[in-house]
C-alpha positions in Angstrom: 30.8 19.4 139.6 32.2 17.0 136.9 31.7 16.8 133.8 30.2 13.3 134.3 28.2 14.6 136.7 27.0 17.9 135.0 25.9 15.2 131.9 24.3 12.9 134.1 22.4 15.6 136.0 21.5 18.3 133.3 22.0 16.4 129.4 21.1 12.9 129.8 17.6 13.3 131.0 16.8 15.9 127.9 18.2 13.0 125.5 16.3 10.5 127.1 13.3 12.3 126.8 14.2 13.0 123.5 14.4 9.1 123.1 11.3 8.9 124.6 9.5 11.1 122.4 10.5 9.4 119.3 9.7 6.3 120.3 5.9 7.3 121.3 5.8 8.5 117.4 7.3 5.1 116.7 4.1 3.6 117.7 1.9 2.2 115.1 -2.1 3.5 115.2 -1.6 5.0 118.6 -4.5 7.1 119.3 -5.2 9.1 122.6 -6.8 7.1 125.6 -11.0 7.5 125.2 -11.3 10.5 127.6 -14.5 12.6 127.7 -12.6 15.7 127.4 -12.5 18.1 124.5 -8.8 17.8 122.7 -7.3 15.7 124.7 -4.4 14.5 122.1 -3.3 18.3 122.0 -3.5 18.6 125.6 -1.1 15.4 125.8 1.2 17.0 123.5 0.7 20.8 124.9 2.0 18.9 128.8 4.3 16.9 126.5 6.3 19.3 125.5 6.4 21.7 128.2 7.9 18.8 130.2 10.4 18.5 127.4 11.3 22.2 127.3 11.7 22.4 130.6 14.7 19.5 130.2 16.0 21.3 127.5 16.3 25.0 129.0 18.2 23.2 131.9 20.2 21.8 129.5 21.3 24.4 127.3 21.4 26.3 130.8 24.1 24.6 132.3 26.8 24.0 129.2 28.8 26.8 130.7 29.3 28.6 133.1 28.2 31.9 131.7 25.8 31.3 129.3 23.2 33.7 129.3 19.0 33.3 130.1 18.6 34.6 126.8 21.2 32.3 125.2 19.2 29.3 126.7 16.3 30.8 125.8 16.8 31.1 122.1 18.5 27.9 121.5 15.3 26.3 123.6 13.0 27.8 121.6 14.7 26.8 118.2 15.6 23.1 119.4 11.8 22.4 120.4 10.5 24.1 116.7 13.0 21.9 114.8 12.3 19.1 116.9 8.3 19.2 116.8 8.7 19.6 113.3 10.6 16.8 112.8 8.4 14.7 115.3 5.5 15.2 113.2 6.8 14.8 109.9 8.7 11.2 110.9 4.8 10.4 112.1 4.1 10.3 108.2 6.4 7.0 108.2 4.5 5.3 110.8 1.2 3.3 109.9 -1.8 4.7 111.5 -0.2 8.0 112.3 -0.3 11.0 110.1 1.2 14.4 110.5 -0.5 17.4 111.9 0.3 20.7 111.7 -1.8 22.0 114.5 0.0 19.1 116.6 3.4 21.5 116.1 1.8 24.2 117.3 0.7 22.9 120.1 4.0 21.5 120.9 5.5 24.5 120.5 2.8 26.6 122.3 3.4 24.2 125.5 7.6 24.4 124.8 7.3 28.3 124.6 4.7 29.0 127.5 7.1 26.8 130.0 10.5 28.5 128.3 9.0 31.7 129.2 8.5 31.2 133.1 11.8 29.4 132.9 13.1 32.5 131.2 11.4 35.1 134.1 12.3 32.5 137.0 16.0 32.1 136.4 16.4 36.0 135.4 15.1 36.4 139.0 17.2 34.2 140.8 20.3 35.5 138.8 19.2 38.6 139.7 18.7 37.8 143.6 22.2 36.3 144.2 23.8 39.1 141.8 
């Protein structure tokens, strides 16, 4: 695979989702639609971001070609925390939107409960062709 390729297939869509991210926090008084259910803006942002750690353990996954589970795991986990943090506090700047600590960790509960079945599923299939 080339390097264009290996961007195209495995970086892009994490920075794009990145992008994405941002520019939902960019959005002035955005509140969650009116559902009936109990939490739903932390269960937006629990799927959220396991979506977006899912991207990101690919990612870090596939910039060489003997980078360890663990590896990917660590710098998952530490990308997601700095980047909920940060998502959160730039939501100060925004009118209508505040920041929320309990919105972090719920980011970062949904990041690390995906990172950890990506973690277990890829040590497995490593383990299988090995």
């Amino acid at each position: 695979m080339t390097g264009a390729s290996r961007f195209l297939k495995y970086h892009l869509p994490v920075i794009l989702y990145a992008g994405l991210v941002i520019a939902l926090s960019s959005i002035p008084n955005l509140s969650p639609a009116p559902l009936k259910i109990l939490a739903a803006d932390k269960i937006a942002h629990f799927i959220e971001y396991g979506v977006f750690s899912f991207l990101t353990f690919r990612s870090f996954s596939n910039f060489g070609r003997n980078i360890s589970v663990n590896r990917a795991f660590l710098f998952s986990i530490i990308f997601m925390c700095i980047f909920a943090s940060f998502d959160e506090y730039y939501q100060r700047f925004i009118p209508g939107r505040d920041f929320d600590v309990l919105d972090i960790l719920t980011d970062i509960a949904g990041a690390v409960l995906v990172l950890i079945f990506m973690r277990i599923r890829t040590n497995r299939n490593r383990n299988a062709v090995g």
